[in-house]
N, CA, C and O atoms as a GROMACS GRO file, in nm:
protein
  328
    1UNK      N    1  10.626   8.805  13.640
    1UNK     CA    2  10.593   8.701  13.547
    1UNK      C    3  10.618   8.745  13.403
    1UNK      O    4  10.637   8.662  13.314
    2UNK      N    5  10.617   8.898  13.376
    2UNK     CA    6  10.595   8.913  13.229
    2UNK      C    7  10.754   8.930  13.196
    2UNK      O    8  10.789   8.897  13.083
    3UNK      N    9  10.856   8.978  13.288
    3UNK     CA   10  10.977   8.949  13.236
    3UNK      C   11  11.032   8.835  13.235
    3UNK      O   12  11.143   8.825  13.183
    4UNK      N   13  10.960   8.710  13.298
    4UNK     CA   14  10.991   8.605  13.287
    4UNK      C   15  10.957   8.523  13.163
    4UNK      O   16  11.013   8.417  13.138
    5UNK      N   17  10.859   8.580  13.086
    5UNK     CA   18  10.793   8.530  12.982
    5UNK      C   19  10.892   8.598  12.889
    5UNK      O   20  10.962   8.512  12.837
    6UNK      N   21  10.925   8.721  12.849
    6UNK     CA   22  11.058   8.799  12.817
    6UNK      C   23  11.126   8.712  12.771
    6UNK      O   24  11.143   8.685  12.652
    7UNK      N   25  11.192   8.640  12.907
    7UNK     CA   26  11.359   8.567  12.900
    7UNK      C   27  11.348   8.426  12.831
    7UNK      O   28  11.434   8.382  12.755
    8UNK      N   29  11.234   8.362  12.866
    8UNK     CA   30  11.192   8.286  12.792
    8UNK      C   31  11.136   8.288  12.654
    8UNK      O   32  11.146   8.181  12.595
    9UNK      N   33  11.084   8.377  12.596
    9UNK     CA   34  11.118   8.451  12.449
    9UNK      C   35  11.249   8.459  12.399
    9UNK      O   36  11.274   8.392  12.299
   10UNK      N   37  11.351   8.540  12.456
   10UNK     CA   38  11.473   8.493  12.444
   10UNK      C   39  11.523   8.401  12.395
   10UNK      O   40  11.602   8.402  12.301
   11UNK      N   41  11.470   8.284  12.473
   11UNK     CA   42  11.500   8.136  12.485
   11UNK      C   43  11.472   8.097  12.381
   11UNK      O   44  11.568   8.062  12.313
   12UNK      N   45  11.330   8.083  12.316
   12UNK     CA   46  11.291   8.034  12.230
   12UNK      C   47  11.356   8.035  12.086
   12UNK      O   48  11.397   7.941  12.018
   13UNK      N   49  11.349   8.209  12.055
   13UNK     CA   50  11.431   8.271  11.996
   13UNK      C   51  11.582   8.214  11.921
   13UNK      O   52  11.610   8.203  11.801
   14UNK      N   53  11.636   8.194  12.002
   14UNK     CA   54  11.780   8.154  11.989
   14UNK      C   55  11.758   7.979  11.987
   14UNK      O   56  11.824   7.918  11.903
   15UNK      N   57  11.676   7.909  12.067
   15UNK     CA   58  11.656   7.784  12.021
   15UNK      C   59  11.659   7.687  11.894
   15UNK      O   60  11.717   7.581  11.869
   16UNK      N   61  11.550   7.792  11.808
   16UNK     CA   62  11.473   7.737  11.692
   16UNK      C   63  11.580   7.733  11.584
   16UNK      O   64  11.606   7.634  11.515
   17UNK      N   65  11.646   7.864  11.576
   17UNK     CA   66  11.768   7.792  11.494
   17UNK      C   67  11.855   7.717  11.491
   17UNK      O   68  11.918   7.681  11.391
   18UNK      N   69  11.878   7.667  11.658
   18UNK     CA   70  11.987   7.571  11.722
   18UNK      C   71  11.934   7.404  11.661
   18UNK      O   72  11.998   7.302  11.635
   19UNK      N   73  11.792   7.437  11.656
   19UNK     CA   74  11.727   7.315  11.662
   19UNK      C   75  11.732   7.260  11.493
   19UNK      O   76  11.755   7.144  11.459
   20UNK      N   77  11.710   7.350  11.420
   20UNK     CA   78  11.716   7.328  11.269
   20UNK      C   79  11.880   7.282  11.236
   20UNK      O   80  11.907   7.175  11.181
   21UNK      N   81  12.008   7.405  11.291
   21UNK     CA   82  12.116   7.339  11.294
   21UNK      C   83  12.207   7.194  11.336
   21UNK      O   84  12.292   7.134  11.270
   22UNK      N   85  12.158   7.168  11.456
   22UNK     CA   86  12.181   7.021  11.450
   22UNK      C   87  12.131   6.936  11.446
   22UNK      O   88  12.174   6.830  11.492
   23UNK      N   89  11.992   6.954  11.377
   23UNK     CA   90  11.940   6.823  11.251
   23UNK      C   91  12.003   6.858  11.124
   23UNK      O   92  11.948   6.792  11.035
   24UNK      N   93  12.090   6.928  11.080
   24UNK     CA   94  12.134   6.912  10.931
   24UNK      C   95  12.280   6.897  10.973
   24UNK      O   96  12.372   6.868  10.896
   25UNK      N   97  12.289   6.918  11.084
   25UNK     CA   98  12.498   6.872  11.118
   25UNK      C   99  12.458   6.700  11.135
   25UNK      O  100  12.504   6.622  11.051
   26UNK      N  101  12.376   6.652  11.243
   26UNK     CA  102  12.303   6.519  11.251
   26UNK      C  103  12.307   6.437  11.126
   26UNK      O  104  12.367   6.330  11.127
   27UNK      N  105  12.253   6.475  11.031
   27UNK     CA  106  12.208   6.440  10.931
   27UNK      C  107  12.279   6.396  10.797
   27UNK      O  108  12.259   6.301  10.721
   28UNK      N  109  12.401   6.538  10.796
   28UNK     CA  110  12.525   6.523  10.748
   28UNK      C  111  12.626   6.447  10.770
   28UNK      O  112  12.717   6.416  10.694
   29UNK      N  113  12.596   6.399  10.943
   29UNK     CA  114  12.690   6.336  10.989
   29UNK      C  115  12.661   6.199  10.974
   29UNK      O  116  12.755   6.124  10.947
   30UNK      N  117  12.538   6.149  10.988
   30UNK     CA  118  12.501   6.016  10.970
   30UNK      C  119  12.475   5.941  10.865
   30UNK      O  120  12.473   5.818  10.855
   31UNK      N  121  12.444   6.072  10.744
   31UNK     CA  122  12.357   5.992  10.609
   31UNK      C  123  12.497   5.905  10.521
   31UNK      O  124  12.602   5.948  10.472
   32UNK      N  125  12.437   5.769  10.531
   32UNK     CA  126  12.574   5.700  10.430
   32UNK      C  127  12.548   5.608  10.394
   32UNK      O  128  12.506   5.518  10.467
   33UNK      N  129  12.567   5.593  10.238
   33UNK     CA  130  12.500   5.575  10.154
   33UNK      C  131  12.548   5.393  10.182
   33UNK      O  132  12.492   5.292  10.140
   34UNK      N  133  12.665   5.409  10.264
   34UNK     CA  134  12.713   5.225  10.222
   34UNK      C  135  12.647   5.159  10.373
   34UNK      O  136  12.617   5.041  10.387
   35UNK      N  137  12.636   5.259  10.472
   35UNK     CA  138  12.549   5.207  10.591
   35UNK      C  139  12.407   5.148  10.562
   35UNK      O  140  12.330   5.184  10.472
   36UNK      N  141  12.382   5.016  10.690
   36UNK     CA  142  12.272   4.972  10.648
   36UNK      C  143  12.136   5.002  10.728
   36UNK      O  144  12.031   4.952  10.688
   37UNK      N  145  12.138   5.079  10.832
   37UNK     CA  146  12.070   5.097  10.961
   37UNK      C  147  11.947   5.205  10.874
   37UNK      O  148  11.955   5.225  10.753
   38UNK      N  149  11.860   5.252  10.946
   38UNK     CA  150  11.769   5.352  10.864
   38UNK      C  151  11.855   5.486  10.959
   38UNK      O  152  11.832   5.603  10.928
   39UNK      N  153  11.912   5.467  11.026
   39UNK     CA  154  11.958   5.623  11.028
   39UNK      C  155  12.050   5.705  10.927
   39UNK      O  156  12.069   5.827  10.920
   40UNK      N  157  12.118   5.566  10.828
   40UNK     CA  158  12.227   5.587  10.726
   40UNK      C  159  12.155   5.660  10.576
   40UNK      O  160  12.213   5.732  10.494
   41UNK      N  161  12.014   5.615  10.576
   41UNK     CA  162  11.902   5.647  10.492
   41UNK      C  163  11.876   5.822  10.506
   41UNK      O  164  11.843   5.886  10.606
   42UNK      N  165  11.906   5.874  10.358
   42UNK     CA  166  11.896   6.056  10.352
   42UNK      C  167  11.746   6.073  10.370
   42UNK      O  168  11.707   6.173  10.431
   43UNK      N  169  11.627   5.953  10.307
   43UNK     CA  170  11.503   5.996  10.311
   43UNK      C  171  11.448   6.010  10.443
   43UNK      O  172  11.388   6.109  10.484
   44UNK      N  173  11.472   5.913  10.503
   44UNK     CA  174  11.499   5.950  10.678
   44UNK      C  175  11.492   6.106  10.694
   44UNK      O  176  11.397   6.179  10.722
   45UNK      N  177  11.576   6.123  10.678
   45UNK     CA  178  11.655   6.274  10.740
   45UNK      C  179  11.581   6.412  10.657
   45UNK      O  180  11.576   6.532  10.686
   46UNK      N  181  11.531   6.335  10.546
   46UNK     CA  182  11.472   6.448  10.469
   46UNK      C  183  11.309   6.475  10.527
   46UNK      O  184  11.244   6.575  10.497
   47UNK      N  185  11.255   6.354  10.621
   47UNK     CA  186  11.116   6.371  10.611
   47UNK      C  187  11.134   6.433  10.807
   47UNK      O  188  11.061   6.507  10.872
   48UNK      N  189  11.266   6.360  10.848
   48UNK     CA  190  11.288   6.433  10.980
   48UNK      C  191  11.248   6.615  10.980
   48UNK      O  192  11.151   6.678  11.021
   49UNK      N  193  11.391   6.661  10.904
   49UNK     CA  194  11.418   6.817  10.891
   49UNK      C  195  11.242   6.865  10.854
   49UNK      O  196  11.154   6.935  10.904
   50UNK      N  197  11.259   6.792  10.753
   50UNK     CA  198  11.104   6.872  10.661
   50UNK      C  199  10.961   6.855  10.810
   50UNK      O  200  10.855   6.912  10.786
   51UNK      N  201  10.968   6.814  10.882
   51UNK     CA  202  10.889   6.839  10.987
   51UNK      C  203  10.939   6.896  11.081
   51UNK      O  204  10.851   6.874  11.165
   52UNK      N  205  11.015   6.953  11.133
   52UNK     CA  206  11.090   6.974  11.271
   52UNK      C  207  11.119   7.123  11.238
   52UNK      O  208  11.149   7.203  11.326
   53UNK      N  209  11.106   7.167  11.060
   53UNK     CA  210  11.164   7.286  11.060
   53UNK      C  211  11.067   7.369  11.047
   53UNK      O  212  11.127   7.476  11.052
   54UNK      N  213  10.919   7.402  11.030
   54UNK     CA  214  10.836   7.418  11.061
   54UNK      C  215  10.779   7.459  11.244
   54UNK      O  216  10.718   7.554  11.293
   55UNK      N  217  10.829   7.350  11.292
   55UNK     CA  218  10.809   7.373  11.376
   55UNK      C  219  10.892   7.451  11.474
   55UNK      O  220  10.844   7.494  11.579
   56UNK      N  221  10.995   7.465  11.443
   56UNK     CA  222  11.106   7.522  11.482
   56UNK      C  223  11.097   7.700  11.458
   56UNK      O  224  11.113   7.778  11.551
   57UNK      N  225  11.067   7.744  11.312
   57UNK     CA  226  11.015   7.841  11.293
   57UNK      C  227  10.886   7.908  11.358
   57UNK      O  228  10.883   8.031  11.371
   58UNK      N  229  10.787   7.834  11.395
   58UNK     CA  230  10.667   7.865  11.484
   58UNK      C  231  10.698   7.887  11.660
   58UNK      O  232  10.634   7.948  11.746
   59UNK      N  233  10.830   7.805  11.666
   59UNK     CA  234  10.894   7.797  11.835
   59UNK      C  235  10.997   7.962  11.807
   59UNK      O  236  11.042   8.002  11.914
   60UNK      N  237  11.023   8.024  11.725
   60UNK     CA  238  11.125   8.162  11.683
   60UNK      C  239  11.036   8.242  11.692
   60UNK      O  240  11.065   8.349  11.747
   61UNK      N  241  10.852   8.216  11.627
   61UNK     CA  242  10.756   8.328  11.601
   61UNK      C  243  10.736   8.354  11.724
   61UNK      O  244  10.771   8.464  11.769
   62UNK      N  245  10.655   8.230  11.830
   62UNK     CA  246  10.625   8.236  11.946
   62UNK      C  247  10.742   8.359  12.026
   62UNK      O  248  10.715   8.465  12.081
   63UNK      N  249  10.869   8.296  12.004
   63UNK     CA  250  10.946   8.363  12.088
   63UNK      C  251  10.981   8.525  12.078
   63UNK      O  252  11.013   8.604  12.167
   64UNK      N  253  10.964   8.541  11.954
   64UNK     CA  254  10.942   8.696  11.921
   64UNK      C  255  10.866   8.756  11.970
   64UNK      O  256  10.898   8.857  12.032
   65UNK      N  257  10.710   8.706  11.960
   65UNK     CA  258  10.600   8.789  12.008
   65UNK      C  259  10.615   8.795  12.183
   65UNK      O  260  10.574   8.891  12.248
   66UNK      N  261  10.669   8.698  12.231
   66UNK     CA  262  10.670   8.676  12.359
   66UNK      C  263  10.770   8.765  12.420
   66UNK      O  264  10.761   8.790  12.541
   67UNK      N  265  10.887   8.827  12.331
   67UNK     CA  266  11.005   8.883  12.376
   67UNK      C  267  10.956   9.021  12.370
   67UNK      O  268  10.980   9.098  12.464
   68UNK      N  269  10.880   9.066  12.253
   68UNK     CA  270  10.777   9.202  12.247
   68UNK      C  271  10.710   9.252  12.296
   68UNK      O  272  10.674   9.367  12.270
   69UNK      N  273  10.663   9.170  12.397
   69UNK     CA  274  10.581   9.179  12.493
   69UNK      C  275  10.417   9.200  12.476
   69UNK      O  276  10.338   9.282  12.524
   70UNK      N  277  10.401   9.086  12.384
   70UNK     CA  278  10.260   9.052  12.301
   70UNK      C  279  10.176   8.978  12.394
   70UNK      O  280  10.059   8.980  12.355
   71UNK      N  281  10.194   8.909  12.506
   71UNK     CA  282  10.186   8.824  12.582
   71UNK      C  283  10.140   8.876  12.734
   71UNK      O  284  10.064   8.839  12.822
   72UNK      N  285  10.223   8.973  12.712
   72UNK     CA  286  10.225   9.090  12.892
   72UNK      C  287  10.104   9.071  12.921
   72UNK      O  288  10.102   9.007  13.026
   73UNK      N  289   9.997   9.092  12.885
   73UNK     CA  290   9.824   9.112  12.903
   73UNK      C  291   9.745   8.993  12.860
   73UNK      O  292   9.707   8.996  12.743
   74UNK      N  293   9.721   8.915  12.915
   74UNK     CA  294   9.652   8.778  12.804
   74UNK      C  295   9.519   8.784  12.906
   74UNK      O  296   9.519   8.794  13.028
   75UNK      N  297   9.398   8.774  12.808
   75UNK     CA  298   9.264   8.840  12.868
   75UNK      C  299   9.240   8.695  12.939
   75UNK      O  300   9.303   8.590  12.934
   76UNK      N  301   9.114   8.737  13.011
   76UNK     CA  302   9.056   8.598  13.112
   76UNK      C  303   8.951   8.579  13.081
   76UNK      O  304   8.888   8.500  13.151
   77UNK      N  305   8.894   8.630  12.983
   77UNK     CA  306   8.764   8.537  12.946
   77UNK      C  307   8.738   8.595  12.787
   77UNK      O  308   8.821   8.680  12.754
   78UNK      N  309   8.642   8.563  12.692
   78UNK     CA  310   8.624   8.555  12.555
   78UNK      C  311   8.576   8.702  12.533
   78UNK      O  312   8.586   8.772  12.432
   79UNK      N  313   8.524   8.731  12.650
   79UNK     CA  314   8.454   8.904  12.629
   79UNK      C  315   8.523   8.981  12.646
   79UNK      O  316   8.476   9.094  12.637
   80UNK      N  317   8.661   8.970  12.678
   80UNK     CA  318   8.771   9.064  12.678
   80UNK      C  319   8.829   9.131  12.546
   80UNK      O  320   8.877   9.244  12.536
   81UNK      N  321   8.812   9.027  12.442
   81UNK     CA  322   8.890   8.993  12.318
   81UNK      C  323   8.886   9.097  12.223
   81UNK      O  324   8.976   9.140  12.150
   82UNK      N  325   8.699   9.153  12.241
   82UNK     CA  326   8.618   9.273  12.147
   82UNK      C  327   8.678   9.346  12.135
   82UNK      O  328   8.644   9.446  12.071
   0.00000   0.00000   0.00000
């Protein structure tokens, strides 16, 4: 299980920047200024990224600690923690 948590660290890892990159290729690709739809709208896209990239960074942290093997041991009850 704990090298499985590993590979999936991995995963995460390499995700979070995938995920930030094609919302700003997305974004680039859609924003226009003579379109009338709200996907053509930059404020759109600005309040998209500005939430997603956050979270994206916290899905890279996760995946670090998880690839470090921060995770290997996760206690089973609150009195473990001391």
């Amino acid at each position: 299980m704990n090298s499985l948590k590993r590979a999936f660290g991995l995963v995460w890892l390499i995700l979070g920047p995938l995920v930030i990159y094609g919302l700003v290729d997305a974004a680039i690709q859609f924003i226009d200024p003579l379109g009338k739809k709200d996907i053509n709208n930059p404020v759109v896209w600005i309040i998209i990224i500005g939430i997603f990239t956050p979270i994206a960074i916290g899905l890279m942290i996760f995946g670090w600690y998880a690839w470090k093997g921060d995770y290997d041991r996760l206690p089973h009850s609150s009195a473990e923690l001391d």
